[in-house]
Structures are given as C-alpha cells and as structure tokens.
C-alpha positions as CSV (number, residue, x, y, z in Angstrom):
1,X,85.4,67.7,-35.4
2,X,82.9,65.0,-36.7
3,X,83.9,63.8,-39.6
4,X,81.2,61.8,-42.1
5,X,81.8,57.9,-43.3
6,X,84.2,58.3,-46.1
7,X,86.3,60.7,-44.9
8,X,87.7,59.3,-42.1
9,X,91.3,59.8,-41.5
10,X,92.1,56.7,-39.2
11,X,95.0,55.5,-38.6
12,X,94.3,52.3,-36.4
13,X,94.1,49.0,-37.6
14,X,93.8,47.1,-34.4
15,X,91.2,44.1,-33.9
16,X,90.5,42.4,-30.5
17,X,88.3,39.2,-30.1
18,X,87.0,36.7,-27.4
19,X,84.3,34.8,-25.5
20,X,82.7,35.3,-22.7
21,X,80.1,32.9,-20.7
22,X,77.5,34.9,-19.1
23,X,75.0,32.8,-16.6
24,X,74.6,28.8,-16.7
25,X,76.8,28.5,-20.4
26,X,74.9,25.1,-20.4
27,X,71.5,25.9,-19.8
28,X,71.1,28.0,-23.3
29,X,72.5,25.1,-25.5
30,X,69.8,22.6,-27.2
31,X,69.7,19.3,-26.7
32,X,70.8,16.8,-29.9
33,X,68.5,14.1,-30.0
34,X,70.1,10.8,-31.5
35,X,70.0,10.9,-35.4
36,X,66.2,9.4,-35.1
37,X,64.2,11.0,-38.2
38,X,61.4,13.0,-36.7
39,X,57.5,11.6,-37.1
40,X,55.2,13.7,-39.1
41,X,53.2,15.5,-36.3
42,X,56.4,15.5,-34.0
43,X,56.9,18.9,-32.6
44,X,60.8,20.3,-33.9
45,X,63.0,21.3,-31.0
46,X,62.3,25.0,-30.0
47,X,66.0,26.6,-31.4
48,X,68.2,27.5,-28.0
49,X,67.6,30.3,-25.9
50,X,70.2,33.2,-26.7
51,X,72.3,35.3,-24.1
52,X,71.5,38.8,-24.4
53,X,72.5,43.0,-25.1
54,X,70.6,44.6,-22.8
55,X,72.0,48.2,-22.6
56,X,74.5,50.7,-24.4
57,X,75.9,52.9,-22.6
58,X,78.7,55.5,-22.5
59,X,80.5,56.4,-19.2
60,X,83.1,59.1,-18.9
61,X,86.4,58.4,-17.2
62,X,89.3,60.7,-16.4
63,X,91.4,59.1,-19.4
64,X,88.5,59.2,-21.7
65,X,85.2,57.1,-22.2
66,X,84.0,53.7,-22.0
67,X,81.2,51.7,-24.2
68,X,80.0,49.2,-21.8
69,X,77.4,46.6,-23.3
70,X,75.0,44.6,-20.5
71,X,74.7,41.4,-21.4
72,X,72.3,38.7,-19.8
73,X,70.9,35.3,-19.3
74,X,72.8,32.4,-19.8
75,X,75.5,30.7,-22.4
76,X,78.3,31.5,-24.6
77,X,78.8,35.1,-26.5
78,X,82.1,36.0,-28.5
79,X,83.2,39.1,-29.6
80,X,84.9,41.1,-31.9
81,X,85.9,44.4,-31.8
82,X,88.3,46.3,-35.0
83,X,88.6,49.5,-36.9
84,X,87.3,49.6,-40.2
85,X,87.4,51.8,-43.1
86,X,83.9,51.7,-44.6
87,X,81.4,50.7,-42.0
88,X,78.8,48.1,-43.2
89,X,75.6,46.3,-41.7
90,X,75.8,42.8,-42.1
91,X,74.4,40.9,-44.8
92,X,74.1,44.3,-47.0
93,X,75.6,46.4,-48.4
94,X,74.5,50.0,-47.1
95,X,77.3,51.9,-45.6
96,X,76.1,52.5,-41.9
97,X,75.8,56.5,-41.8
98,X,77.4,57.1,-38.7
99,X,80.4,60.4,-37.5
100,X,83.7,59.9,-36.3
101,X,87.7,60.0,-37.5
102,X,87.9,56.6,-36.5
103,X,85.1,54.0,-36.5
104,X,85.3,50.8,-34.3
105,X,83.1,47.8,-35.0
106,X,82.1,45.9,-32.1
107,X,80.0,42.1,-32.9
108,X,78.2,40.1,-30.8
109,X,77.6,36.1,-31.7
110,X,75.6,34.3,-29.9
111,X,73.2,37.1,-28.5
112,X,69.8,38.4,-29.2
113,X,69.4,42.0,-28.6
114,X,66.8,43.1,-25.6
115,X,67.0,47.1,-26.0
116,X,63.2,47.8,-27.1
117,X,64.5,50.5,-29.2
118,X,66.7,48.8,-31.5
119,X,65.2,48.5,-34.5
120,X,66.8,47.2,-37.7
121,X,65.2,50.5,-39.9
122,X,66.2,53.1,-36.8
123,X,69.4,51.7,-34.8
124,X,69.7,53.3,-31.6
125,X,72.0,56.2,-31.6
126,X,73.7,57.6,-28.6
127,X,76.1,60.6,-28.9
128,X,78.2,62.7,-26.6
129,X,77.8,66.5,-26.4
130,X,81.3,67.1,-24.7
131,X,84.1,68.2,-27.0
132,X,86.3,66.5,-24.7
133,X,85.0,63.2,-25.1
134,X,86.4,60.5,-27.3
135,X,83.1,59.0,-28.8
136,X,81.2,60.8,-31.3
137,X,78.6,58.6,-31.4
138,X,77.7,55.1,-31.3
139,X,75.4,53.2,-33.5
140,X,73.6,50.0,-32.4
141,X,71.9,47.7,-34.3
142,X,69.4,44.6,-33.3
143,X,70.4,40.9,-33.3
144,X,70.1,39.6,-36.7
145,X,70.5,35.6,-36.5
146,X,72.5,35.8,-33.3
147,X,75.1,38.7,-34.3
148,X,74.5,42.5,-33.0
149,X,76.1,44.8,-34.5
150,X,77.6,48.2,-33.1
151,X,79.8,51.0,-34.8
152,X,81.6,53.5,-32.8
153,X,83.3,56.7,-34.1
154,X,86.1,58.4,-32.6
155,X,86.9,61.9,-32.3
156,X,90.8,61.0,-32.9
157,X,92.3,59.8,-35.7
158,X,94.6,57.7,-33.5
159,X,92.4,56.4,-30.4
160,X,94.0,54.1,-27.9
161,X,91.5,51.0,-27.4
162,X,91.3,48.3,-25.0
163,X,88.2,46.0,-24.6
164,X,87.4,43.6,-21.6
165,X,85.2,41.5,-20.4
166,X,83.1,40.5,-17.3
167,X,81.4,38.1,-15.5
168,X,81.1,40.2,-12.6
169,X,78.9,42.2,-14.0
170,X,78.2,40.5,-17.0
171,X,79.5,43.4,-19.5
172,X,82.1,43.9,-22.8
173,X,83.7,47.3,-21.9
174,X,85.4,49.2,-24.5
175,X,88.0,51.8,-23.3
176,X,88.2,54.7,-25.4
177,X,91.1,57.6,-25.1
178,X,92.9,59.7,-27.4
C-alpha cells in the first residue's frame, strides 16, 4: 500500500538525535590561527575535512528492516532522525516526492556525502519489492554545506523506530518494524 506525500496517514511523532565520532574526531577540525589579519597574498586555510555517507543500504531482519548509513573518515557527525508530515529538502521549498504511510527524516551534520550517485537533481532512490517489508523506499540526497539529507517511508502508519549508532563499524542504523 504506497501511499503518495500528502496523504500519509501517520501517526508517529517520535524524533531521535545524537553524535557520533567516527575516526581521529581531531584530525578533521581546522586549526584557528590567533586573531592575526591575514596579508594580501596569504593563502586562506583550506575549510576542514568532513567525515563522510558512504552507502545506503537496506537489510532485512526477522522483525522488519534496517537503514544502515556507512560513514567514514575522521571527526564529529550528529544526527537526527523524526517523522514528519510534509517532507522537504532543505533550504527549499519542494516537497521531496517520495511513497510511504509514514515518512522518517534522517540528517546528517557534519558530513559530506561520498555515494557517486547522489546527485542534488536525481537523489538516489532505493526501494524494496517485498510486501512484507517495512520500507517503501528511501530517498537520499547529497551533502549540501555539511548536512545530508534522507527521507524514509513506511508501509505502516504506526512503525516502531529505533536508531543507533556505531563506531564499530562506523554506521547510524535505523530499525524499522511494524
């Protein structure tokens, strides 16, 4: 039963946030100079070197599914993860077209995407064929200063949610039954 963006008949309102330090946390942060004014002809400090998304992907599990976003290289990256009622890309506002009687946002901070196919025009889809699965489909969307953006509908109208992280295997895992 995929329903489109508008119609959604959700009835979770749950949000989940943290931080997680993938790597050396240290080695991605810039170094501040003392407040000296910079020469003309002085190079500018290169901006820092971001952690990074490097896969989607969608894994079954006997209780459901799970979204589980690789992450790499080194520093700080929080997250957020909530239902929402109408879906929008960040810093517009265009609806994101995307199926599902529930849709969870998930945002990265603090990450550059590293998925050659994420594009901001075409985000990377990924969708399940399985009736029995919980995820209709996922949307992802490329790092736009430091925040990625991914929307994930639900075949329920009442999904059960958890979200973890790791530095294990550096990953954000979204649990997904109904």
């Amino acid at each position: 039963m995929d329903l489109p963006v508008g119609e959604a008949r959700c009835q979770q309102f749950e949000s989940f946030a943290g931080q997680l330090h993938v790597g050396d946390p240290s080695s991605g942060l810039p170094t501040v100079p003392g407040l000296v004014p910079v020469e003309p002809g002085d190079q500018a400090l290169p901006p820092p070197v971001l952690p990074t998304l490097d896969s989607i992907e969608i894994d079954r599990t006997p209780d459901g599914d799970t979204v589980v976003f690789g992450l790499g290289g080194d520093g700080s990256i929080g997250w957020t993860a909530r239902f929402v009622q109408m879906p929008l890309l960040h810093g517009t506002d265009d609806p994101v077209p995307i199926s599902g009687a529930c849709i969870l946002q998930v945002d990265l901070t603090g990450v550059d995407s590293n998925i050659a196919s994420l594009r901001r025009e075409v985000p990377m889809r990924l969708s399940t064929e399985d009736e029995a699965s919980s995820v209709v489909e996922i949307l992802g969307y490329p790092s736009s200063s430091g925040l990625v953006q991914s929307f994930v509908g639900t075949r329920s109208g009442t999904p059960t949610v958890s979200v973890e992280s790791s530095i294990d295997r550096p990953a954000i895992t979204v649990a997904i039954s109904h």
